[in-house]
C-alpha positions in Angstrom: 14.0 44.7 58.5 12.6 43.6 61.8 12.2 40.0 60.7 15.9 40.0 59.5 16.9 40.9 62.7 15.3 38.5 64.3 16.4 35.7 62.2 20.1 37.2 63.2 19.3 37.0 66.5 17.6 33.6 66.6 20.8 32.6 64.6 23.3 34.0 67.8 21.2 32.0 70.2 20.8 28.5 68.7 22.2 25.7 70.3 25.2 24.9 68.5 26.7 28.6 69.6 25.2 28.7 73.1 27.6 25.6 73.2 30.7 27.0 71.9 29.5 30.3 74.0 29.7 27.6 77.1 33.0 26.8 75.7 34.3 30.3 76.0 33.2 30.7 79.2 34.9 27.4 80.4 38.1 29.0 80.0 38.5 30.8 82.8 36.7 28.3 85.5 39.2 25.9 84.3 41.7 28.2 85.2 40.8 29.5 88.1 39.9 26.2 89.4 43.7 25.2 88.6 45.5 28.0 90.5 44.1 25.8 93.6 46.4 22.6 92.9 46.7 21.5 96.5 43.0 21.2 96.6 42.1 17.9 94.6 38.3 18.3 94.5 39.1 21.5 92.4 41.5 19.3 90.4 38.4 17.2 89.5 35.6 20.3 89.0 38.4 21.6 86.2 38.9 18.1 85.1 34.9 17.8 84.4 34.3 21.3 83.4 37.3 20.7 80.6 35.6 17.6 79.5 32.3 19.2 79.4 33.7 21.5 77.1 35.4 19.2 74.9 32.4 17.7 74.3 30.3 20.4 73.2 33.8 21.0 70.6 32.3 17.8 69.0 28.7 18.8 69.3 28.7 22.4 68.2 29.5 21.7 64.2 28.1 18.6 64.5 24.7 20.1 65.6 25.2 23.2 63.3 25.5 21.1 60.2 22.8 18.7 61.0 20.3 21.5 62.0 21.3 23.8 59.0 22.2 26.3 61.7 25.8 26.9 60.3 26.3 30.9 61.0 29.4 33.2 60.4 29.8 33.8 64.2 29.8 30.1 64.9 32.4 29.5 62.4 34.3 31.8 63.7 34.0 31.5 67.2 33.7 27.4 66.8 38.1 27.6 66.6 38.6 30.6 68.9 36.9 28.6 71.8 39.2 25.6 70.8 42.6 27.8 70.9 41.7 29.6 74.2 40.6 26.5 76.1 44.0 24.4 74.8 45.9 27.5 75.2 45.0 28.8 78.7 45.4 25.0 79.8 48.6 24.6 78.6 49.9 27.5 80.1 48.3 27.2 83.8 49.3 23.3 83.5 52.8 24.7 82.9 52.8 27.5 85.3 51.8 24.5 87.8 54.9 22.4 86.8 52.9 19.4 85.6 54.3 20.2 82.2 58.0 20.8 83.4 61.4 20.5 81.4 61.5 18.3 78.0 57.5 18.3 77.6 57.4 22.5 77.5 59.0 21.8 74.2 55.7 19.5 73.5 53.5 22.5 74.3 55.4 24.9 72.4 54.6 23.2 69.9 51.3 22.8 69.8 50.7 26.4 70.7 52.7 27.8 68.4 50.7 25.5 65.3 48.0 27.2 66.5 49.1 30.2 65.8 50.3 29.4 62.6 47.2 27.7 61.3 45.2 30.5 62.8 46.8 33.0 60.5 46.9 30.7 58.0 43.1 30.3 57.7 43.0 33.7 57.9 44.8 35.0 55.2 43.4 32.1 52.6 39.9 33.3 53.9 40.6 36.6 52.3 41.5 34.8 49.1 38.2 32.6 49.6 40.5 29.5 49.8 38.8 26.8 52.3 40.9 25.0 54.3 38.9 22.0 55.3 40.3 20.2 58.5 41.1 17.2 57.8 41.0 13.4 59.6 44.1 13.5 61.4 43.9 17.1 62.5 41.0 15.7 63.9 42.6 12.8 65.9 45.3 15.6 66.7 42.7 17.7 68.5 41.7 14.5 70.1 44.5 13.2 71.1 45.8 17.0 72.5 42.4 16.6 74.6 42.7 13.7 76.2 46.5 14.3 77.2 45.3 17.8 79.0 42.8 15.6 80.7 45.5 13.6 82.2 47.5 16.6 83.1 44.4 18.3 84.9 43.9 15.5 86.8 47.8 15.2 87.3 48.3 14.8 91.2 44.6 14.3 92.1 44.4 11.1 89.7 48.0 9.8 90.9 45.7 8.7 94.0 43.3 6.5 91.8 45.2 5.8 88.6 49.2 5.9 89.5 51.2 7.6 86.4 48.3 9.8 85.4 50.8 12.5 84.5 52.8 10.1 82.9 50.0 8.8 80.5 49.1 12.6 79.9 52.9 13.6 78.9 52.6 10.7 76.6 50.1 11.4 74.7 51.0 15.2 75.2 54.0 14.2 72.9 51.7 12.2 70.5 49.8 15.0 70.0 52.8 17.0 69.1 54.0 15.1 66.4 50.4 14.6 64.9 50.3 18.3 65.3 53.7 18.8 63.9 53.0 16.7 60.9 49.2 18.7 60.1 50.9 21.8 61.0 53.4 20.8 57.6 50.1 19.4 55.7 48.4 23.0 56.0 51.7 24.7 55.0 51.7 22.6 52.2 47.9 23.2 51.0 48.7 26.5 51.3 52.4 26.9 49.7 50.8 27.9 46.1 48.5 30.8 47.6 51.3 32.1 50.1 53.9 32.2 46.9 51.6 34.0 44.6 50.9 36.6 47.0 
């Protein structure tokens, strides 16, 4: 018994989920960081701390897979990290008025395919379906990453790069209709589990 539990605790602590637990926690300093947009060195601490964590959303499952230190927490955890740091983002960025009129619609978007996909995955993990993600929800997640990088830098990066908020509403948009069109590919993976239930 004892050297079960260890081996479940070892598993808790490795590195891939110390990462996405660094993920986690990344949420709210990015956050907090943006309620402070006049101040443009906190504009570029949530700018690094977001990219940090973006990084570690590549090295995580990467790391997990390679190590053979794949655990049920980490796979679960792994896309809650994801939503909550896109999410929280989105909403702050919003809130802030670098996402204003027209482009909302681009966030709604997104957000709401996460939902979607979330329960989704969900419901075909009771029916032991997996739902592997596939290339271009990859570049989508990419893609939505690098936009909110522009929008956190928004105003502080106008100085150095002029039509930083531009570029990030762009590709904010791009990510949309990527997100839009995996959104439709999960639906459709799923249609013939969702109609015999």
């Amino acid at each position: 018994m004892a050297s079960a539990s260890t081996g479940a605790a070892q598993r808790q602590w490795n590195l891939p989920n110390l990462l996405t637990y660094g993920r986690l926690a990344a949420v709210p300093l990015v956050v907090a960081l943006l309620f402070w947009p006049a101040e443009h060195w906190m504009r570029w601490t949530a700018l690094a701390i977001f990219v940090a964590a973006a990084i570690t959303d590549f090295f995580d499952g990467y790391l997990a897979r390679a190590w053979s230190q794949q655990s049920s927490l980490g796979r679960m955890l792994d896309p809650i990290a994801d939503k909550l740091l896109v999410a929280a983002t989105l909403l702050v960025l919003a809130a802030d008025r670098v996402i204003a009129g027209w482009s909302l619609w681009a966030a709604i978007v997104i957000l709401c395919r996460e939902i979607l996909v979330s329960g989704l995955r969900e419901f075909l993990a009771e029916l032991r379906v997996p739902v592997p993600v596939s290339t271009i929800a990859k570049w989508k997640t990419t893609v939505q990453l690098v936009a909110i990088a522009f929008l956190i830098a928004g105003p502080a990066g106008e100085r150095i790069l002029p039509g930083t908020t531009r570029i990030g509403v762009v590709l904010l948009w791009a990510a949309a209709i990527l997100t839009l069109y995996t959104g439709w590919d999960y639906l459709k993976a799923s249609y013939d589990h969702l109609a015999s239930e």
